[in-house]
C-alpha positions in Angstrom: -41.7 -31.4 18.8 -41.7 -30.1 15.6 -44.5 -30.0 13.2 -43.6 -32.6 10.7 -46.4 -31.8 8.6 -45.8 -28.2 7.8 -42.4 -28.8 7.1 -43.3 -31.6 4.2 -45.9 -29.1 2.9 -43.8 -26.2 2.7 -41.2 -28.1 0.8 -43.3 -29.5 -1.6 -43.2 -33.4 -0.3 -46.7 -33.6 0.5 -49.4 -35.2 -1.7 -51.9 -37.2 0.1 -52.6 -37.1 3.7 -55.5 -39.2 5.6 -57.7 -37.1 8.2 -56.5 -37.1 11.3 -52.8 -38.2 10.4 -51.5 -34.5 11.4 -53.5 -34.1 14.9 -52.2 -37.7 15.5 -48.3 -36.1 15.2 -48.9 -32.7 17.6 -50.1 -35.4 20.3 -46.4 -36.3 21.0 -43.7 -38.9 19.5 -45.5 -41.1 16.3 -44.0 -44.1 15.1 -43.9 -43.9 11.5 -42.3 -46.1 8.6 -41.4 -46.4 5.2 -40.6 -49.9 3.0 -37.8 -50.0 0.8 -38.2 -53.5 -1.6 -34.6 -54.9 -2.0 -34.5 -55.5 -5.7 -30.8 -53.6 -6.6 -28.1 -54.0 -4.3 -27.8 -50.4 -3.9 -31.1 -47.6 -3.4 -31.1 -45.2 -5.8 -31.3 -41.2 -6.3 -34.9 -41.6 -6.7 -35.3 -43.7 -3.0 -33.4 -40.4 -1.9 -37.2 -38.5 -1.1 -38.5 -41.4 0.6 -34.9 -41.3 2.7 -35.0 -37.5 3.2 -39.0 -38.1 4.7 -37.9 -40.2 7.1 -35.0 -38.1 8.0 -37.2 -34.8 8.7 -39.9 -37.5 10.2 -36.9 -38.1 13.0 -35.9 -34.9 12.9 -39.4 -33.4 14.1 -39.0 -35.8 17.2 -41.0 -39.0 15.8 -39.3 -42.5 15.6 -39.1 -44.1 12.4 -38.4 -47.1 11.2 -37.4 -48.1 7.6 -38.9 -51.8 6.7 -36.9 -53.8 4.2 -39.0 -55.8 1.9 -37.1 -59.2 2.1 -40.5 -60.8 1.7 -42.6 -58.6 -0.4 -39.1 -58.7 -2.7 -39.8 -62.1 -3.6 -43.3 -61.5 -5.3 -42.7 -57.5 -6.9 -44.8 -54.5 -6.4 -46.9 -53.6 -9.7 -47.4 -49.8 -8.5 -46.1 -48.1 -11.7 -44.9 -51.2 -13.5 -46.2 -52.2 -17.2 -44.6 -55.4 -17.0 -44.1 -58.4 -14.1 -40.4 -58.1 -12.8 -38.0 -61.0 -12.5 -37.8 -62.5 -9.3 -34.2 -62.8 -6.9 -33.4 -65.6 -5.2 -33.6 -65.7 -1.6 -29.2 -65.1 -1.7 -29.7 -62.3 -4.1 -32.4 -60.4 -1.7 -30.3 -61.0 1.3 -27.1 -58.8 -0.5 -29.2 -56.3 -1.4 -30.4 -56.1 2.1 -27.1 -56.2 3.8 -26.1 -53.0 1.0 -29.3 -50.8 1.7 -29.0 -51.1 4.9 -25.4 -49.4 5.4 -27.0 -46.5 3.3 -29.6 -46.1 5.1 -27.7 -45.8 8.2 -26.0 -42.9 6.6 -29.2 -40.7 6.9 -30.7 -41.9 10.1 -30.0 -42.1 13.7 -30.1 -45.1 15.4 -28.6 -44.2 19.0 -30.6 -41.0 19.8 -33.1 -42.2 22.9 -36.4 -42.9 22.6 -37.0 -42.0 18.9 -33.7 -43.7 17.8 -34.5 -45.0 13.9 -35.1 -49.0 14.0 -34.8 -51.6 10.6 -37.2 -54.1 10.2 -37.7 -56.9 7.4 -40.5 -58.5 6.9 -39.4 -61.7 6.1 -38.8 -62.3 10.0 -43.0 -62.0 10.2 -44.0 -64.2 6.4 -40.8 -67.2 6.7 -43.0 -68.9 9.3 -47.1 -68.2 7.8 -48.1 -71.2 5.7 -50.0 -70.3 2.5 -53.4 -71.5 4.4 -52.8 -68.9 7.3 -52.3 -66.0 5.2 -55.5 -66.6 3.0 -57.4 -67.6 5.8 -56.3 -65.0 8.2 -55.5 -62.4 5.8 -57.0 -62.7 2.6 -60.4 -63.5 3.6 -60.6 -59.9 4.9 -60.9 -57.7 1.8 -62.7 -58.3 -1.2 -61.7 -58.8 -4.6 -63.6 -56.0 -5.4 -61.8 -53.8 -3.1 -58.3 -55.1 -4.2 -59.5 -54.0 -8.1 -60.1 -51.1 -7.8 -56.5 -49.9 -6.7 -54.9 -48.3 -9.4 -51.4 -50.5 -9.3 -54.3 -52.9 -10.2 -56.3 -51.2 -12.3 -53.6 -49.8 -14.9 -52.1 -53.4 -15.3 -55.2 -55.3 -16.0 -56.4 -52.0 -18.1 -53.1 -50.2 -19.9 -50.8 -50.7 -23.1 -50.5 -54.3 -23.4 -53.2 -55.8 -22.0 -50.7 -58.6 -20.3 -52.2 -58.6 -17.3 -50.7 -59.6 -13.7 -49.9 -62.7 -12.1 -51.6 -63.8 -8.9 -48.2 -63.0 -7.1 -48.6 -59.5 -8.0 -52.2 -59.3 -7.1 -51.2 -60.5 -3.5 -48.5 -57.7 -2.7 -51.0 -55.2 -1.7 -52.3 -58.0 0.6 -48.6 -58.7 1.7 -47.5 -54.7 2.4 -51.1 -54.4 4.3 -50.0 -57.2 6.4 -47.1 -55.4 7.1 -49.1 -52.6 8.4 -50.7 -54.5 10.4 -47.5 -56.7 11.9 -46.0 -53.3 12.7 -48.9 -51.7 14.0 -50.3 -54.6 16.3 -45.7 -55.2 17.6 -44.6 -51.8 17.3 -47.2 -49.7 17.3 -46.4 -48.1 14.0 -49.4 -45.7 13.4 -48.2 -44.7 10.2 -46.9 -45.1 7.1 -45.4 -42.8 4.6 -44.5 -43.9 1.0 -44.4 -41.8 -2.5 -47.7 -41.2 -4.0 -47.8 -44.5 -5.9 -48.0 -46.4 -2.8 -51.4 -45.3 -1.7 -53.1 -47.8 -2.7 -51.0 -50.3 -1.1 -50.9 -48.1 2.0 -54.3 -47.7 2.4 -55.0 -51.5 2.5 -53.0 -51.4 5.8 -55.4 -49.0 7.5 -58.0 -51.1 6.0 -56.4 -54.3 7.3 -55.8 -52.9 10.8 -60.1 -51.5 10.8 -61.1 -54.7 9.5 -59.0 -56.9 11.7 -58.6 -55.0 15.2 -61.2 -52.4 14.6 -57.8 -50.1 14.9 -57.1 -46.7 13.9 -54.2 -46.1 12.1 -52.8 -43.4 8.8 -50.9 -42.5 5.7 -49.4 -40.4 4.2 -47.5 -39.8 0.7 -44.8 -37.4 -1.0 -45.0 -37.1 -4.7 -43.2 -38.3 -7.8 -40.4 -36.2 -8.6 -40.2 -34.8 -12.2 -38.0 -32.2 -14.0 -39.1 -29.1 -15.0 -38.8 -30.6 -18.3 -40.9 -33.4 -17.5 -38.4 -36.1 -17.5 -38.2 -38.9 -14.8 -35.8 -37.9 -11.8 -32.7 -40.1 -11.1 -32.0 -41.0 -14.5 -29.1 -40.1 -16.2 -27.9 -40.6 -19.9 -26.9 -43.8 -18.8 -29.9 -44.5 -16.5 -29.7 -45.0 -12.8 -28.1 -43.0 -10.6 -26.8 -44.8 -7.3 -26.2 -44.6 -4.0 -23.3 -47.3 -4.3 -19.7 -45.2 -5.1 -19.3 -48.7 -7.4 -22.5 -48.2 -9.4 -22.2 -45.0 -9.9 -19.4 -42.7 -8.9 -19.2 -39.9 -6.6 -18.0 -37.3 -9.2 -21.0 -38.6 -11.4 -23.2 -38.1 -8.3 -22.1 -34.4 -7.8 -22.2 -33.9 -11.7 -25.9 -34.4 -11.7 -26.8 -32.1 -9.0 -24.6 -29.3 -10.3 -26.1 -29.7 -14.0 -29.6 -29.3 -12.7 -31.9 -26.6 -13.9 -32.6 -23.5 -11.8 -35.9 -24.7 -11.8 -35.3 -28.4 -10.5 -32.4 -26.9 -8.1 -35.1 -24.9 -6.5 -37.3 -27.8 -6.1 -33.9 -30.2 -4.8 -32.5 -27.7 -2.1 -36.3 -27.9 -0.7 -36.1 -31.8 -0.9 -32.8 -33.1 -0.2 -31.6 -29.9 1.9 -32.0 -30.0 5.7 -31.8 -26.2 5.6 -34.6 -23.6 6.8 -36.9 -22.6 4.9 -35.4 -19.1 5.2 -31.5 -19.9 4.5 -33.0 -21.3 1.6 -34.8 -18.2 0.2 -31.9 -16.4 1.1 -29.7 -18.8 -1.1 -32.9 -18.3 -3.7 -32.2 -14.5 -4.0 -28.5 -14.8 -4.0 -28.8 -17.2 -6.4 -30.8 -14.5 -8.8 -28.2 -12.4 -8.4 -25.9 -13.8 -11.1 -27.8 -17.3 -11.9 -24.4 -18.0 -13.6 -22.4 -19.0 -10.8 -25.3 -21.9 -10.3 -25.1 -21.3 -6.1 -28.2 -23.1 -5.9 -26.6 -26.0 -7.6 -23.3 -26.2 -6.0 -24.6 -25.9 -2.4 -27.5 -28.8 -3.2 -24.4 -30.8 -5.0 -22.2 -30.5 -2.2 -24.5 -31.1 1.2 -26.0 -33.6 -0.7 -22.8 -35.6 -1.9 -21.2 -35.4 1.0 -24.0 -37.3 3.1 -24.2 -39.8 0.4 -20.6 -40.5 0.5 -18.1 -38.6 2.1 -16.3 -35.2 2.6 -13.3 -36.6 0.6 -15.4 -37.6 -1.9 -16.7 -34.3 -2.5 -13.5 -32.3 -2.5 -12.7 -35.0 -4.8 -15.4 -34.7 -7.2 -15.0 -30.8 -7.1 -11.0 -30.8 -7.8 -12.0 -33.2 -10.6 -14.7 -30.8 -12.2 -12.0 -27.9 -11.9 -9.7 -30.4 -14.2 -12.5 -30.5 -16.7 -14.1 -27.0 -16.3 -11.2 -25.0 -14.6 -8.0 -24.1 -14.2 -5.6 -27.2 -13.4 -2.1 -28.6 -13.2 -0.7 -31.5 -14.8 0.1 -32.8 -11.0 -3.8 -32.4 -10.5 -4.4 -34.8 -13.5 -2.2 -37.8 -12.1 -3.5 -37.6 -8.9 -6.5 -39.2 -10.5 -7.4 -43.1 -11.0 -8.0 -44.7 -14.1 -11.4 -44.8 -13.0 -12.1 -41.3 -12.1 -10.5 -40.0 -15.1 -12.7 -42.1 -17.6 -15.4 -40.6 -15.6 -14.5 -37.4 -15.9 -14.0 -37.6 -19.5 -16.8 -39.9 -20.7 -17.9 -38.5 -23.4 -15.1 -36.5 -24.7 -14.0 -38.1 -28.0 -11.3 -40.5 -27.9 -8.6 -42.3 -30.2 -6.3 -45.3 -29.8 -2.5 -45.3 -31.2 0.1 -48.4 -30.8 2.1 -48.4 -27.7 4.8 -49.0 -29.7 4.9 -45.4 -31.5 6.0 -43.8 -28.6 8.7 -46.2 -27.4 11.2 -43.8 -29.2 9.1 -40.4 -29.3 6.1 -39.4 -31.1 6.1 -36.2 -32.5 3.1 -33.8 -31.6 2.0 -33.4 -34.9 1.7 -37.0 -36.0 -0.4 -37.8 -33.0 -3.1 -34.7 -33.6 -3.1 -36.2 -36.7 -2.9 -40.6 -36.4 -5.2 -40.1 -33.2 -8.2 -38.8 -35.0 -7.9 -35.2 -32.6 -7.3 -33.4 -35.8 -7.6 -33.5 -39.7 -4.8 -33.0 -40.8 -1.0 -32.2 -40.6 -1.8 -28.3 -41.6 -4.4 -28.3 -39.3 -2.2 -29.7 -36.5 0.7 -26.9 -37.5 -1.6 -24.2 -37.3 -3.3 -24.7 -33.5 0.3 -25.4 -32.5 1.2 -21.8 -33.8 -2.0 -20.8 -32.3 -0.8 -22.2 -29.0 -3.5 -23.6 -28.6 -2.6 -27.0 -28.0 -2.0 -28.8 -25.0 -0.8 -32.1 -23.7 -1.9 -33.0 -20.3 -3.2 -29.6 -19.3 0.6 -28.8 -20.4 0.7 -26.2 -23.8 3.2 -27.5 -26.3 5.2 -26.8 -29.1 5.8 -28.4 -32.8 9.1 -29.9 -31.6 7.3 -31.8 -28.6 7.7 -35.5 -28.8 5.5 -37.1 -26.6 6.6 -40.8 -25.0 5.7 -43.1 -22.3 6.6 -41.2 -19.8 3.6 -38.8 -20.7 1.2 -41.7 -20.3 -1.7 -41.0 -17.2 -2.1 -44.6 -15.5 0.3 -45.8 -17.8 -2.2 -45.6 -20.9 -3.7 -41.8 -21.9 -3.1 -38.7 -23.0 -5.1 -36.1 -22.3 -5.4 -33.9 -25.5 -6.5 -30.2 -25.6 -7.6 -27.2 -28.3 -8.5 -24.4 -26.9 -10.5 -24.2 -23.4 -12.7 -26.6 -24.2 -11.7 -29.4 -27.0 -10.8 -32.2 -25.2 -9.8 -35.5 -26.8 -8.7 -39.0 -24.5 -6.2 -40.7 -26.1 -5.7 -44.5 -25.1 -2.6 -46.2 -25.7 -2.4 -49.8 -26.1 
């Protein structure tokens, strides 16, 4: 057995811990579980540290088991929400089940012996409780008073706004203590883990279990992942990163690892790595050698994307980030979709031009120029002396005509000035 506890502490995923929780875990195998609530059809980067904690949790020779909220997804946790979500239909939460759970069997083991990882949902415990059961056999157990004073609580009735919650809200800490409890009392879960805004919500399941059974059981928590620069983690430009290829793309997935921060790469490879603490320190110092070559970066982008996705998927997101950063062929350029390439170059500035200029040849300079790339004819004329000009990663000349048989999945042309001047041209 491994000590599961010293490992989250000494890479920084430790926040709360209840007494006793870590002489519990040195007495042999724990069950231990986390809940995921299935309101996306795909988890995201941020669900990546609870993921990773239940990964080093079966690592260190404990069993875990990762609860999907198809329940507690119909009423909405309030923990660090300003405003009541929408509700899914009961269809709805069962797709996003069936899609969380194939990711989650990417992480976990579930044929390893005794601590194989199990999924529960706790709809199979709440479809069958009547509304009269669960307030008289659960909600008559903990006060009002008690239930207010939980922050996720709290910061509704009390923050920016002043809407309030609903009495479905109120409930959820009553319907994840339940769970607690269910789990506890069928599986003999004695804990449960969640990021640090769950602790109120956790700890009215070791209330629940005290109050009920007179049991023992614990929590623990990881914290909330910032940047160094204080912005939230898992958002990009465009907001979510996912865990789905379709929402958000593998190359996108590596390109926000490799654009992290010395700082926040430090903090990732302790995270999301399942490396030693001293491989890591040694990657730390190579790393300080020539910060630069970002080595802290690429090894965090590449371990990390590959266990999301795939091998493939990685050498495919790093031959596509040679194409935009590198040195690369025209050949290497085709080889791409429609879809990888607008991901590659989203954000590069981009024109449109008439399919029907090129039916016969368009020459080089009048597309620099009718394409918005460049400003003029004399500006065109003199980066084509320059040589600096190219036409899909190809340099070119001022008697180049360019036609449809230059066009990358039958509509762009990828438009260069210098190393780093890109411009998509779309052809329609």
């Amino acid at each position: 057995m491994q000590n599961f506890i010293e490992e989250l502490r000494w890479r920084g995923m430790l926040q709360d811990i209840m007494p006793g929780t870590e002489e519990l875990l040195k007495q042999g195998m724990t069950r231990g579980y986390i809940g995921f609530d299935p309101t996306a059809d795909s988890l995201g980067v941020g669900n990546l540290v609870q993921i990773m904690t239940l990964l080093h949790f079966q690592k260190a020779g404990h069993k875990p088991y990762a609860l999907l909220g198809g329940a507690s997804g119909m009423v909405g946790d309030p923990s660090g929400k300003s405003a009541e979500r929408n509700l899914l239909t009961e269809e709805m939460l069962l797709h996003n089940q069936d899609r969380q759970l194939q990711q989650l069997e990417k992480f976990l083991d579930f044929n390893c012996g005794k601590n194989s990882a199990e999924i529960v949902n706790n709809y199979d415990w709440f479809k069958n409780m009547g509304f009269l059961e669960f307030i008289r056999d659960v909600g008559k157990r903990l006060t009002v008073n008690y239930m207010m004073a939980k922050d996720s609580v709290k910061n509704r009735i009390q923050g920016e706004g002043r809407e309030g919650m609903s009495f479905t809200e109120f409930t959820y800490q009553l319907i994840q203590g339940y769970d607690f409890y269910y789990l506890w009392k069928h599986k003999k879960v004695m804990l449960q883990m969640g990021g640090s805004d769950q602790w109120g919500n956790i700890t009215t399941g070791t209330e629940l279990i005290r109050r009920i059974e007179h049991g023992e059981a614990f929590a623990l928590t990881t914290p909330l992942i910032k940047k160094a620069d204080g912005s939230k983690f898992g958002k990009s430009e465009n907001g979510n990163l996912w865990l789905d290829p379709e929402k958000t793309s593998p190359y996108k997935f590596y390109q926000f690892w490799l654009n992290a921060s010395d700082a926040d790469a430090s903090t990732f490879i302790r995270i999301f790595s399942l490396k030693g603490l001293d491989e890591i320190a040694s990657l730390e110092q190579e790393h300080l050698k020539d910060p630069g070559l970002r080595l802290l970066q690429k090894v965090i982008a590449a371990e990390i994307t590959i266990r999301v996705h795939s091998e493939a998927d990685y050498n495919a997101a790093l031959a596509a980030s040679e194409i935009l950063f590198g040195k690369s062929t025209e050949n290497e350029l085709r080889r791409l979709s429609e879809k990888e390439l607008l991901d590659i170059f989203e954000g590069v500035p981009q024109g449109v031009m008439a399919a029907s200029e090129f039916q016969s040849g368009a020459g080089i300079v009048d597309v620099l120029v009718k394409s918005g790339f460049l400003s003029s004819n004399g500006e065109a004329r003199r980066a084509l002396q320059e040589n600096s000009i190219s036409v899909n990663k190809n340099k070119t000349t001022q008697d180049r005509k360019i036609d449809s048989d230059d066009l990358l999945n039958n509509r762009y042309i990828l438009l260069q000035k210098g190393k780093k001047n890109y411009f998509l041209l779309r052809v329609e």
